[in-house]
N, CA, C and O atoms as a DFTB+ gen file, in Angstrom:
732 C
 N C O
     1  1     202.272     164.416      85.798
     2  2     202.923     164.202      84.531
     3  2     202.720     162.742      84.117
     4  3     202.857     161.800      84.898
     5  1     202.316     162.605      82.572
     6  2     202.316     161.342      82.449
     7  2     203.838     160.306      81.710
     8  3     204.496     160.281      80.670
     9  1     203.782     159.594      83.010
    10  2     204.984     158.885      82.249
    11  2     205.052     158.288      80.882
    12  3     204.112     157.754      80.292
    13  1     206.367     158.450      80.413
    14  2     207.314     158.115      79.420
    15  2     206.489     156.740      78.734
    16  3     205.875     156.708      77.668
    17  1     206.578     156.277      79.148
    18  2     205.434     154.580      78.727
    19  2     204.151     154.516      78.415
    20  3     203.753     153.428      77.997
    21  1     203.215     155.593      78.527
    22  2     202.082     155.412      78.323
    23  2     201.277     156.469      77.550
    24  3     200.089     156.430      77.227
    25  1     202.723     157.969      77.202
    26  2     202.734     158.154      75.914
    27  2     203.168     157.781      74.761
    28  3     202.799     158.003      73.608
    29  1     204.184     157.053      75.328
    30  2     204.364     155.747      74.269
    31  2     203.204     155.142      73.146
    32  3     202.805     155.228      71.984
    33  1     203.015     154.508      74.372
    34  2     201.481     153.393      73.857
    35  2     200.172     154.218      73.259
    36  3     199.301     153.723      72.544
    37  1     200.246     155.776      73.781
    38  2     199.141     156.652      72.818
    39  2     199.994     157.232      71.917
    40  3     199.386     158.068      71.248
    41  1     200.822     157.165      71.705
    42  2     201.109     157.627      70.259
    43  2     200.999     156.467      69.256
    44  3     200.723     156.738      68.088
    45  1     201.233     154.962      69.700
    46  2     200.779     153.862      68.879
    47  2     200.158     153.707      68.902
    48  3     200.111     152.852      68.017
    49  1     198.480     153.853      69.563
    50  2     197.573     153.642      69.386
    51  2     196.852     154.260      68.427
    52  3     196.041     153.745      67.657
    53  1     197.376     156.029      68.554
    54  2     196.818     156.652      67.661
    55  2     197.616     156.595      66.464
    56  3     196.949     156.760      65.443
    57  1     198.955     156.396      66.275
    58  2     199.398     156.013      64.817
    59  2     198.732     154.761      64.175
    60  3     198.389     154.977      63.012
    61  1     198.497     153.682      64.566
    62  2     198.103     152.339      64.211
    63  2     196.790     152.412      64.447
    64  3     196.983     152.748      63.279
    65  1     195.643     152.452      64.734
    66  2     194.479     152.032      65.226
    67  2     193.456     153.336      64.589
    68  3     193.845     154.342      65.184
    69  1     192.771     153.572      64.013
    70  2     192.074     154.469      63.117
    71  2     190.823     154.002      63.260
    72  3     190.732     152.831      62.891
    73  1     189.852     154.461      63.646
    74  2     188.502     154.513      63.973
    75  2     187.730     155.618      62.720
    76  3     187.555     156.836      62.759
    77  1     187.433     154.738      61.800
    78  2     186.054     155.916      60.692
    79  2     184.541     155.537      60.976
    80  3     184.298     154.699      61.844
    81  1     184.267     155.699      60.783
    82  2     182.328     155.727      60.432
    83  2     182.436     154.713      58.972
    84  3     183.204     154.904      58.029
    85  1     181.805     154.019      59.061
    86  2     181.337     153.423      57.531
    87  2     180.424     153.947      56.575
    88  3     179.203     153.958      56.731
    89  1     181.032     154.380      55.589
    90  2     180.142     155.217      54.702
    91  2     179.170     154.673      53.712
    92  3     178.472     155.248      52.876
    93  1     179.356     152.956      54.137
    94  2     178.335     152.343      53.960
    95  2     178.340     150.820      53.534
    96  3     179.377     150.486      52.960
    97  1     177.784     150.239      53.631
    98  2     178.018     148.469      53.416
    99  2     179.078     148.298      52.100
   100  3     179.273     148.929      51.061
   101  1     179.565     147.273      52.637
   102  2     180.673     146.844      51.528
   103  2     180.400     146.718      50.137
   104  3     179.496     145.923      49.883
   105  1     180.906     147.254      49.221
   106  2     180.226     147.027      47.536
   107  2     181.152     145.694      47.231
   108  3     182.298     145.379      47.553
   109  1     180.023     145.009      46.393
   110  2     180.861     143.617      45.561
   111  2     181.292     144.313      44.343
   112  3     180.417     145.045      43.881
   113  1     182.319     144.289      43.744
   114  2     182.854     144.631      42.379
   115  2     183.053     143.732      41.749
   116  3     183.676     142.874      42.373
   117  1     182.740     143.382      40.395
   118  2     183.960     142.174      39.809
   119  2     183.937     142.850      38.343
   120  3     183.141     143.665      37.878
   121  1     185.118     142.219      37.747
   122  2     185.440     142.341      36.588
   123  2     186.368     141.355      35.914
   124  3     186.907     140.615      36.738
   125  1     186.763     141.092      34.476
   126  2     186.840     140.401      34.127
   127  2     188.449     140.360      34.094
   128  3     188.915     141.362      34.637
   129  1     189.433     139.465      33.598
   130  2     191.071     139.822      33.859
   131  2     191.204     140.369      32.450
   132  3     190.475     139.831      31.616
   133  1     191.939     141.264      32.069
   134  2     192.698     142.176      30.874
   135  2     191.298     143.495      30.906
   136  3     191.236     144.290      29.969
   137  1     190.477     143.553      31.837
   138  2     189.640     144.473      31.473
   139  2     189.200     145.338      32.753
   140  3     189.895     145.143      33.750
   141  1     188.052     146.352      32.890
   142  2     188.238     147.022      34.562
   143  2     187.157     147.120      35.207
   144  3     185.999     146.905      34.851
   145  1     187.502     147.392      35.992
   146  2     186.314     147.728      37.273
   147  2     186.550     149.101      37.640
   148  3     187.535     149.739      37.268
   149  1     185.486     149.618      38.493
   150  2     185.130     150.908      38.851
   151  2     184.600     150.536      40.487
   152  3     183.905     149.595      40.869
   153  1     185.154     151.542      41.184
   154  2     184.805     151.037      42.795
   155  2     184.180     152.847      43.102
   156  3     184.813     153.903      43.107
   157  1     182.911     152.604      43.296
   158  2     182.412     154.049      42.832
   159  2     181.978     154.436      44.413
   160  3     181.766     153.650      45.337
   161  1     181.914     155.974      44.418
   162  2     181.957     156.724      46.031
   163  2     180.890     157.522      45.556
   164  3     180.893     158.319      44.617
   165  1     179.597     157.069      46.648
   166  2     178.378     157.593      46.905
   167  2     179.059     158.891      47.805
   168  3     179.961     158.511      48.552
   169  1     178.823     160.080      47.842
   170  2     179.127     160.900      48.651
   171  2     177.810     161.392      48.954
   172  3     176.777     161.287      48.292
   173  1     178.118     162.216      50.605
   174  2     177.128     162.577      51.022
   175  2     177.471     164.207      51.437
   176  3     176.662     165.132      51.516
   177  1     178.663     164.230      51.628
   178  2     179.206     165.724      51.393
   179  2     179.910     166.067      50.621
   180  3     180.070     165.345      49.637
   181  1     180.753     167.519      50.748
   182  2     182.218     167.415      49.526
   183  2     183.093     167.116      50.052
   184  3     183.334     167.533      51.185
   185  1     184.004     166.146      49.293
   186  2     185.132     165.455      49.726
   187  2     186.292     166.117      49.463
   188  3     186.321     166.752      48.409
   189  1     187.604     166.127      50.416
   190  2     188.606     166.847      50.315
   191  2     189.458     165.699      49.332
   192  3     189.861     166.083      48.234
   193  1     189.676     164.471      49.715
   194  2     190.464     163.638      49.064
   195  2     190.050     162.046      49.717
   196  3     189.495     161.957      50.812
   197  1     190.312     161.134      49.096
   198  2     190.283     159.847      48.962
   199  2     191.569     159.024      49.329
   200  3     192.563     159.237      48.635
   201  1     191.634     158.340      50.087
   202  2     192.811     157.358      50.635
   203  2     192.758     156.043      50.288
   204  3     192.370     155.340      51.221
   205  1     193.112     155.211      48.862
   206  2     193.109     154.387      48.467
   207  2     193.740     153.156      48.995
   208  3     194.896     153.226      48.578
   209  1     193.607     151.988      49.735
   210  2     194.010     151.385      50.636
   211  2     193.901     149.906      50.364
   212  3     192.731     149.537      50.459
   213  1     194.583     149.126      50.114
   214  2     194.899     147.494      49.561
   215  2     195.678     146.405      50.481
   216  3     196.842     146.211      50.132
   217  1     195.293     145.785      51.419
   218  2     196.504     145.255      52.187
   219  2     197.309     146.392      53.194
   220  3     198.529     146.232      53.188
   221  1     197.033     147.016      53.673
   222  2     197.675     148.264      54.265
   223  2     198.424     148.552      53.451
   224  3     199.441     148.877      54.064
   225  1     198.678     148.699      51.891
   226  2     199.366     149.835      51.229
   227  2     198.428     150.983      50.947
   228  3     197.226     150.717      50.961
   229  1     198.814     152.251      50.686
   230  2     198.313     153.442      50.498
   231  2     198.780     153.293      49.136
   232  3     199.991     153.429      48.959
   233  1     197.780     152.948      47.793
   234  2     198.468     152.927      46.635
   235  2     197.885     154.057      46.061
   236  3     198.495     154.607      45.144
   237  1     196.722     154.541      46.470
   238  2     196.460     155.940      45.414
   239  2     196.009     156.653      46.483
   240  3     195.803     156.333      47.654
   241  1     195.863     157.913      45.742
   242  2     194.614     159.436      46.291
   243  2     194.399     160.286      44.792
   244  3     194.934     160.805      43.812
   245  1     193.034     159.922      45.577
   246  2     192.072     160.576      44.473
   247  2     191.312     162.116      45.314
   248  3     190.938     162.298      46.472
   249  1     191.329     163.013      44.086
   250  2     190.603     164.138      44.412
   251  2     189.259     164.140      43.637
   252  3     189.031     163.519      42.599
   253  1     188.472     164.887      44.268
   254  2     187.301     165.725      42.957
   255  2     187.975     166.227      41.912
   256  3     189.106     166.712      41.948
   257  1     186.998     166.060      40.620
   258  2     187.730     166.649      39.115
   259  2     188.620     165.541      38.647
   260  3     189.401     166.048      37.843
   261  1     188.864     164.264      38.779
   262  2     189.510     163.499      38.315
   263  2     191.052     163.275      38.634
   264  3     191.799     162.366      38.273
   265  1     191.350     164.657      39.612
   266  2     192.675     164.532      39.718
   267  2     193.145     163.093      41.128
   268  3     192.516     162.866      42.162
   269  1     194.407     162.389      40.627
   270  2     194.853     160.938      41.036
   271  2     196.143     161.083      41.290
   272  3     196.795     161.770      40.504
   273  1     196.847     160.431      42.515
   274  2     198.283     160.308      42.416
   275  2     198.555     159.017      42.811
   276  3     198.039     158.750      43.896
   277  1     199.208     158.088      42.290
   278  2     199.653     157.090      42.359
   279  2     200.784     157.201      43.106
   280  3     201.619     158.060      42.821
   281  1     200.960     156.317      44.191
   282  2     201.737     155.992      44.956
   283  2     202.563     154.375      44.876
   284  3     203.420     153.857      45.592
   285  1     202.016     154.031      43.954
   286  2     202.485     152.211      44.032
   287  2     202.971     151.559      42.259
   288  3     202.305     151.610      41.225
   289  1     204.095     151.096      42.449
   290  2     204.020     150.917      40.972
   291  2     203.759     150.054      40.047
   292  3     204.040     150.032      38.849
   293  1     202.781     148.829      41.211
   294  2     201.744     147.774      40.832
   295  2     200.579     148.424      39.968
   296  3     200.146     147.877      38.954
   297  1     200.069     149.738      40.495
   298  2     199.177     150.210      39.372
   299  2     199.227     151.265      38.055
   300  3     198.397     151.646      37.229
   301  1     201.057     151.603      38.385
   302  2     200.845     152.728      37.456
   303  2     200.484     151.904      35.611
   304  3     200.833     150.866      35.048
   305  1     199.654     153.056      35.265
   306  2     199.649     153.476      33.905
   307  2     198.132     152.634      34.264
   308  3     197.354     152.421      33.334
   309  1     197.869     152.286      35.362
   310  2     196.407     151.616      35.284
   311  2     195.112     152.415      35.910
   312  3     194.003     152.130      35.458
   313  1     195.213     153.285      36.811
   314  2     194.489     153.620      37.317
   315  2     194.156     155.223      36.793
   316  3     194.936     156.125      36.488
   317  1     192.505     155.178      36.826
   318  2     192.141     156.694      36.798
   319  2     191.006     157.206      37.550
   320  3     190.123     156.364      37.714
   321  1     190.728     158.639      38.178
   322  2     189.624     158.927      38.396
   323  2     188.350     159.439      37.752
   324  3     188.382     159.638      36.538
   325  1     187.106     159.701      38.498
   326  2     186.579     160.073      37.920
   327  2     186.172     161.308      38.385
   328  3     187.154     161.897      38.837
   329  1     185.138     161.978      38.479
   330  2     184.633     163.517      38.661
   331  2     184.324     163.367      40.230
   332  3     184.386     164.352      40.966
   333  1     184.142     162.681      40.488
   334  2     183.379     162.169      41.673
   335  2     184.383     161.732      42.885
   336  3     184.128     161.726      44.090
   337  1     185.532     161.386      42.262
   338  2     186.421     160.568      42.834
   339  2     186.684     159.552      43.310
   340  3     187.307     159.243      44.325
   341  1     185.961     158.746      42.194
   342  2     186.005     157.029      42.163
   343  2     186.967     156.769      41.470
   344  3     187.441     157.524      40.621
   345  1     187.434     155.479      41.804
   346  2     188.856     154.814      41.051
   347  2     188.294     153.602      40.599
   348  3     187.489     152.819      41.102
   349  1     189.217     153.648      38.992
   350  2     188.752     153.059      37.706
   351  2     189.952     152.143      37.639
   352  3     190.951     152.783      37.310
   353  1     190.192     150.856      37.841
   354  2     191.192     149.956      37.932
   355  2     191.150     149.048      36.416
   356  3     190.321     148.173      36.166
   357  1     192.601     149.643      35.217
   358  2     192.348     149.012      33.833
   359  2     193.180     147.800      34.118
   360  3     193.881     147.462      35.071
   361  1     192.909     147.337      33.132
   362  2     193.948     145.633      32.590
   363  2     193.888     144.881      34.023
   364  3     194.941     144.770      34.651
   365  1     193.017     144.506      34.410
   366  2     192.880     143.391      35.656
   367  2     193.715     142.377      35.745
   368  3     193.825     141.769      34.681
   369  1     194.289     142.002      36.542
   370  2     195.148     140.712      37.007
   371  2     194.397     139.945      38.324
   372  3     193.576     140.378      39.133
   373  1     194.982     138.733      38.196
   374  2     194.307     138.081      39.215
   375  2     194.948     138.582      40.414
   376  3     194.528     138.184      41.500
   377  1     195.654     139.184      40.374
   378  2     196.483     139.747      41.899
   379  2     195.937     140.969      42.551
   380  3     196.080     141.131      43.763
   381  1     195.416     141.699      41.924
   382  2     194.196     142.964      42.166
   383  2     193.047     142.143      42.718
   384  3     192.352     142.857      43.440
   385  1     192.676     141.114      42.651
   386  2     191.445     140.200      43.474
   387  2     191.643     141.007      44.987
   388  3     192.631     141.739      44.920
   389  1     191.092     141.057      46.081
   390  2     190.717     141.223      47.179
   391  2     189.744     142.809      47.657
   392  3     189.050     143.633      47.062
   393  1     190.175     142.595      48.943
   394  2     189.474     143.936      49.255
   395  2     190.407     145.487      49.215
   396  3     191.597     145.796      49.272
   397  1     189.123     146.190      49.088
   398  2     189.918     147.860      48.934
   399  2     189.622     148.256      49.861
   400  3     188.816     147.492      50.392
   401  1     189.827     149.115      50.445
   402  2     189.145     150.244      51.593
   403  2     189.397     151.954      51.207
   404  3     190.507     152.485      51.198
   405  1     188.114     152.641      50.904
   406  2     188.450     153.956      50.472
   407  2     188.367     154.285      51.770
   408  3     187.515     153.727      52.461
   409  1     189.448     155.480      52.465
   410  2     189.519     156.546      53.103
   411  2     188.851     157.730      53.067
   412  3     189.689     158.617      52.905
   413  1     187.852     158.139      53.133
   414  2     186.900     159.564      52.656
   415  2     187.434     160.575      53.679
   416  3     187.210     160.428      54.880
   417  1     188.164     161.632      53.176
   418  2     187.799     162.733      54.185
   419  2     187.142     163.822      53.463
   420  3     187.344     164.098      52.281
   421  1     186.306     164.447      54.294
   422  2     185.273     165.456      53.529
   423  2     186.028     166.948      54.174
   424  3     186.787     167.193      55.112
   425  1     185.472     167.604      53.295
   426  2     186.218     169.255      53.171
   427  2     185.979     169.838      55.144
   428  3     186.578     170.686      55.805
   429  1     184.556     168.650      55.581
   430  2     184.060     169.462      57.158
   431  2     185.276     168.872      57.839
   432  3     185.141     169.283      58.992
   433  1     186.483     168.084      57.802
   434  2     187.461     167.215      58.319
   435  2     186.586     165.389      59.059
   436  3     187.136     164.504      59.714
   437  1     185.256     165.471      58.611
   438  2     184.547     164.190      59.101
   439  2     185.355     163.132      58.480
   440  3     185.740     163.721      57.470
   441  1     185.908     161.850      58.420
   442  2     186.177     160.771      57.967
   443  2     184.816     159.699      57.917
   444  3     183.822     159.728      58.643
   445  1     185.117     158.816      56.875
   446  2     184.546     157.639      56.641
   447  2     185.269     156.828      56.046
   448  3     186.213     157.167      55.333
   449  1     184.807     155.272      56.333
   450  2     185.785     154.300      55.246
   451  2     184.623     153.475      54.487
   452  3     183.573     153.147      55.040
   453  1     184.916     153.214      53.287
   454  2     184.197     152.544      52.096
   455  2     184.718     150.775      51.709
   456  3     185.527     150.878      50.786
   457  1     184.601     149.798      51.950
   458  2     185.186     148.521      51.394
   459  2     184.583     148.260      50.485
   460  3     183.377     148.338      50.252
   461  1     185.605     147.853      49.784
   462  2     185.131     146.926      48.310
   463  2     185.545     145.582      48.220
   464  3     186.654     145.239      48.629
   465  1     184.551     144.607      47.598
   466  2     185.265     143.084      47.675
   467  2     185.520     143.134      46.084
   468  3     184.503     143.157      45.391
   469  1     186.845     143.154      45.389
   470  2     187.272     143.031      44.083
   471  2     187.043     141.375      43.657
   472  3     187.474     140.522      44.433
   473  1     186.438     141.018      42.559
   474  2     186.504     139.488      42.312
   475  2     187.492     139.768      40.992
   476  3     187.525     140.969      40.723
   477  1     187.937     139.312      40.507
   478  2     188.576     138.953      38.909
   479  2     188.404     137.843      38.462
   480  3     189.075     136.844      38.725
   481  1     187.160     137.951      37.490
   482  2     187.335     136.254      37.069
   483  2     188.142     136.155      35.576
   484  3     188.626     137.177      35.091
   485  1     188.218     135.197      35.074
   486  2     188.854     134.488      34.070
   487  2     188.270     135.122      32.773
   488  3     187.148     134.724      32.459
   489  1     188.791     135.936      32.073
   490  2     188.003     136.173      30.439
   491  2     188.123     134.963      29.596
   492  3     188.912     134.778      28.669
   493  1     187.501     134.417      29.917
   494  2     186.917     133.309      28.803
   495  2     186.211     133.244      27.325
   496  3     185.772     132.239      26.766
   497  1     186.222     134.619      26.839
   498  2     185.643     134.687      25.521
   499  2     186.457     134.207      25.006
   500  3     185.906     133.343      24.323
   501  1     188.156     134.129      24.734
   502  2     188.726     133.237      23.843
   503  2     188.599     131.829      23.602
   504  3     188.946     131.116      22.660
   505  1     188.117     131.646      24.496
   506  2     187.888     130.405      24.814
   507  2     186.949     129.620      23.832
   508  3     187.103     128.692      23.038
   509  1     185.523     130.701      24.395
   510  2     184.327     130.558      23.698
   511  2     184.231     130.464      21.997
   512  3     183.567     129.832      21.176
   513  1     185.276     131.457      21.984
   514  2     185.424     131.759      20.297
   515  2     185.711     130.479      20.098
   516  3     184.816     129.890      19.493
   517  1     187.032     129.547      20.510
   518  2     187.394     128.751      20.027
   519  2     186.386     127.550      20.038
   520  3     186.464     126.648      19.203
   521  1     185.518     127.580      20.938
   522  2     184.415     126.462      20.419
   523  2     183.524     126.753      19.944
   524  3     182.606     125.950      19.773
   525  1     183.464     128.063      19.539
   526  2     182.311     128.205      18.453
   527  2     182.877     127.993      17.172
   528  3     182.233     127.526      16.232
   529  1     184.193     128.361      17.109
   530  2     184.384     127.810      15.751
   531  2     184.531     126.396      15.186
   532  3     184.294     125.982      14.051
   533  1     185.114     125.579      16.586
   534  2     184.830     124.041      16.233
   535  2     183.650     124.317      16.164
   536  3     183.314     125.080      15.258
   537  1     182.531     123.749      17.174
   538  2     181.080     123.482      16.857
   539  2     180.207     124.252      15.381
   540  3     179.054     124.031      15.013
   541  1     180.983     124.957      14.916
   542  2     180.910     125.788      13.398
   543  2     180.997     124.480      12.397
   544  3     179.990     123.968      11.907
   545  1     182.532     123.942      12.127
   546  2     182.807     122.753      11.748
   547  2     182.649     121.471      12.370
   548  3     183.244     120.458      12.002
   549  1     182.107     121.514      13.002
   550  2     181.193     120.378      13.618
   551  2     179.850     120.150      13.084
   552  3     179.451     118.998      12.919
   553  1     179.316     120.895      12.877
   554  2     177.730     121.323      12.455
   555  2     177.560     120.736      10.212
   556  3     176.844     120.129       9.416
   557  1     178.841     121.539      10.330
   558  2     179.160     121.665       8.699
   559  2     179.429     120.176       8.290
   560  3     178.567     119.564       7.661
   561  1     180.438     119.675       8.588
   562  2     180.984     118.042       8.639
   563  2     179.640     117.440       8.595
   564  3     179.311     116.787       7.604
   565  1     178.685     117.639       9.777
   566  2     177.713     116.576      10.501
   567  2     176.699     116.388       9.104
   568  3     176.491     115.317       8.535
   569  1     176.128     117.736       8.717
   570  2     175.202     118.239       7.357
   571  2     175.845     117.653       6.694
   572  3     175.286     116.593       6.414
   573  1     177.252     117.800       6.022
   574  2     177.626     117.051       4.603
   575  2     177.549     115.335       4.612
   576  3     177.426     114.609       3.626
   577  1     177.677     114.878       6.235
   578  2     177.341     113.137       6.062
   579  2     175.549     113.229       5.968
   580  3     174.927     112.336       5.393
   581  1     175.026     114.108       6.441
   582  2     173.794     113.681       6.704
   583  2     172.878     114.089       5.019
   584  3     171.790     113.626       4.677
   585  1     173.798     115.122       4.187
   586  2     173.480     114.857       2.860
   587  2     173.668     113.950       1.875
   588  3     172.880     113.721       0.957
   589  1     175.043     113.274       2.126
   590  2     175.553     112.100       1.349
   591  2     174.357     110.927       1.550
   592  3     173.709     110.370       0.664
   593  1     174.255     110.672       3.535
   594  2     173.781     109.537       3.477
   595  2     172.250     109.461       3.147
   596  3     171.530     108.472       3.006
   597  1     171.924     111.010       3.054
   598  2     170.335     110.813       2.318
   599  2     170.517     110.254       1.051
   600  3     170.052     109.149       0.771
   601  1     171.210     110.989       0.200
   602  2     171.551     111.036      -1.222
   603  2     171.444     109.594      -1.436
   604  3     170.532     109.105      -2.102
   605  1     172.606     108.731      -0.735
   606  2     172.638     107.572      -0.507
   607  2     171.484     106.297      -0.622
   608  3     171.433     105.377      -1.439
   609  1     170.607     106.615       0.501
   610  2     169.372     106.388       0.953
   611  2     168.623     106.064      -0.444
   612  3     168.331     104.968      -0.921
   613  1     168.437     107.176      -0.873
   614  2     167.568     107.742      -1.878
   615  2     167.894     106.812      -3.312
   616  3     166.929     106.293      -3.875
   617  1     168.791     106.690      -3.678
   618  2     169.805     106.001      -4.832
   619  2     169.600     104.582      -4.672
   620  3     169.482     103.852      -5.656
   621  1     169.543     104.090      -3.325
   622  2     169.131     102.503      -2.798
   623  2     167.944     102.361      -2.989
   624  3     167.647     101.320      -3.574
   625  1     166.726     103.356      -2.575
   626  2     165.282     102.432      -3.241
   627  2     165.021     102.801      -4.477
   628  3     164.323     102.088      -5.197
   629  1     165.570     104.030      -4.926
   630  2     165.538     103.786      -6.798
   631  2     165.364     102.990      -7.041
   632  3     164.322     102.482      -7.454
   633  1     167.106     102.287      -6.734
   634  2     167.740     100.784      -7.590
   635  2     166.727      99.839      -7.163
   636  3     166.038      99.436      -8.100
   637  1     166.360      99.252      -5.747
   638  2     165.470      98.513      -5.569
   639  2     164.056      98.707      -6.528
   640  3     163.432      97.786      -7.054
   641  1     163.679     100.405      -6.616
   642  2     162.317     100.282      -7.169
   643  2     161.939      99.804      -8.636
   644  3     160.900      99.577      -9.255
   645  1     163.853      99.751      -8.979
   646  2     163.595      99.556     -11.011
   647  2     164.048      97.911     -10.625
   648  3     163.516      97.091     -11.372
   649  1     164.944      97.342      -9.575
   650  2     164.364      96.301      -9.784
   651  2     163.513      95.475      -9.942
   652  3     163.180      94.733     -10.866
   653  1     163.045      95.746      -8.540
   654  2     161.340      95.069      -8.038
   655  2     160.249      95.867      -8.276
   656  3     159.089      95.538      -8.025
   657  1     160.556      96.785      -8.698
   658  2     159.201      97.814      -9.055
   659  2     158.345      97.748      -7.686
   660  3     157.249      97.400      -7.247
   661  1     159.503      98.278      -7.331
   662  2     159.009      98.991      -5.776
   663  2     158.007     100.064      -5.919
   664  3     158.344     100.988      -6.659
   665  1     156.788     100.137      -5.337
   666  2     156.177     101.177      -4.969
   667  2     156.387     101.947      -3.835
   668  3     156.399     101.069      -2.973
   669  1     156.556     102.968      -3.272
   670  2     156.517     103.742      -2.411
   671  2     155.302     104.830      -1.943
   672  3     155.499     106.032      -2.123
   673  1     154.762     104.626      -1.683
   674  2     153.262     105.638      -1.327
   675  2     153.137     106.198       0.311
   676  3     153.678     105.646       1.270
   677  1     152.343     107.346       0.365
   678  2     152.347     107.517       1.720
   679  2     150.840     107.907       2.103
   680  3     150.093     108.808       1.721
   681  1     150.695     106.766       3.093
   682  2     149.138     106.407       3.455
   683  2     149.054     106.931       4.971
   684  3     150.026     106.582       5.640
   685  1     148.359     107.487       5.465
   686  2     147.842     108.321       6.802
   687  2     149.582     108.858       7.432
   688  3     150.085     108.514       8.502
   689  1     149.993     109.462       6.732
   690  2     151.115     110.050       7.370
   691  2     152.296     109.252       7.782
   692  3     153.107     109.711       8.587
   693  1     152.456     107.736       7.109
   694  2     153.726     106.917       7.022
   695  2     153.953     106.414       5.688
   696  3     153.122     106.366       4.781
   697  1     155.176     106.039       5.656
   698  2     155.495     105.345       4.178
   699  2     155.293     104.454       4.001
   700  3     155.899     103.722       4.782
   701  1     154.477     103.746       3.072
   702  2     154.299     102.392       2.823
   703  2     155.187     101.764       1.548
   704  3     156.002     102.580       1.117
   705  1     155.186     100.619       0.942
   706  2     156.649      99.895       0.232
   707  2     155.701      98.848      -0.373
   708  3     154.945      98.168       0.322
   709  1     155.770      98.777      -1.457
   710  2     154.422      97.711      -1.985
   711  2     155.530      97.223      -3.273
   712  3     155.676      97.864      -4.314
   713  1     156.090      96.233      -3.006
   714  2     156.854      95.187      -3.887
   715  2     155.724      94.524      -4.497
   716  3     154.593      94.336      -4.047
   717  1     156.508      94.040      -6.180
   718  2     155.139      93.546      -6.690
   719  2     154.776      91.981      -6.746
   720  3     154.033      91.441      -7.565
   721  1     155.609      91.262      -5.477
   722  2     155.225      90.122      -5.162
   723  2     153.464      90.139      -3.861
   724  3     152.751      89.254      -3.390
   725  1     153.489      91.784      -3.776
   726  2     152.135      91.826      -2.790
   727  2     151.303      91.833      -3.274
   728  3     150.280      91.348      -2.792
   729  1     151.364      92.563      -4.828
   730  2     150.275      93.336      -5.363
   731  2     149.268      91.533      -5.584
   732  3     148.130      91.515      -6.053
């Protein structure tokens, strides 16, 4: 008979300690924050259900046909499946950043586990907008001095040319200035 103590320790071993097959190298995911990612399951048989796994919480299970049950109420109203039984993670937060681990069990009772590395970066298009619209009025401003000070320019050797009867000519591709103290 085996003593009291060392069915102990196999019933914790086998509650805590879970041995799968890897169903295949870790996928990088990223997506942007207020928007989603998709952590998609290559299958190689038919799958009975999906064990959605974050930090050792069990926050979802996903079936074939899209059907999903949420278990966590960090994701409700965010998560969906797909036909396949990949999970579609909406409105990103930077707190969804890390790794996932899908649970696969297939209809033969085989297991596998799937990791995902989640990134969330920063949506920065508002951002962008906002300096495109300065550099918009930046551009505009810059043109209206750079029309004045032609205008400008232009109005100064007039006046010089009705004074001094400035000539202006352009000889091999520069301007030449022929005041009529040269001529």
């Amino acid at each position: 008979m085996i003593p009291l103590y060392w069915s102990l320790l196999l019933f914790i071993l086998l509650k805590y300690i879970s041995c799968y097959n890897e169903c295949g190298p870790r996928i990088n995911v990223s997506g942007a924050e207020g928007g989603g990612a998709s952590l998609p399951v290559k299958l190689q048989e038919e799958v009975k259900d999906i064990a959605w796994i974050r930090s050792d919480n069990h926050f979802a299970t996903t079936k074939p046909n899209g059907q999903i049950t949420i278990r966590s109420g960090q994701f409700r109203g965010r998560l969906r499946s797909e036909t396949d039984a990949s999970l579609i993670i909406a409105d990103l937060t930077n707190q969804d950043q890390g790794i996932y681990s899908a649970n696969v069990l297939y209809k033969s009772h085989s297991l596998c586990n799937q990791l995902y590395d989640l990134q969330v970066y920063n949506n920065t298009a508002h951002s962008v907008g906002n300096y495109t619209h300065q550099n918009i009025i930046r551009l505009g401003l810059a043109s209206v001095i750079l029309i004045i000070t032609s205008y400008l320019i232009i109005q100064h050797f007039h006046a010089m040319k009705r004074e001094n009867a400035l000539s202006v000519y352009i000889y091999k591709k520069k301007v030449c200035f022929v005041y009529p103290n040269q001529i």
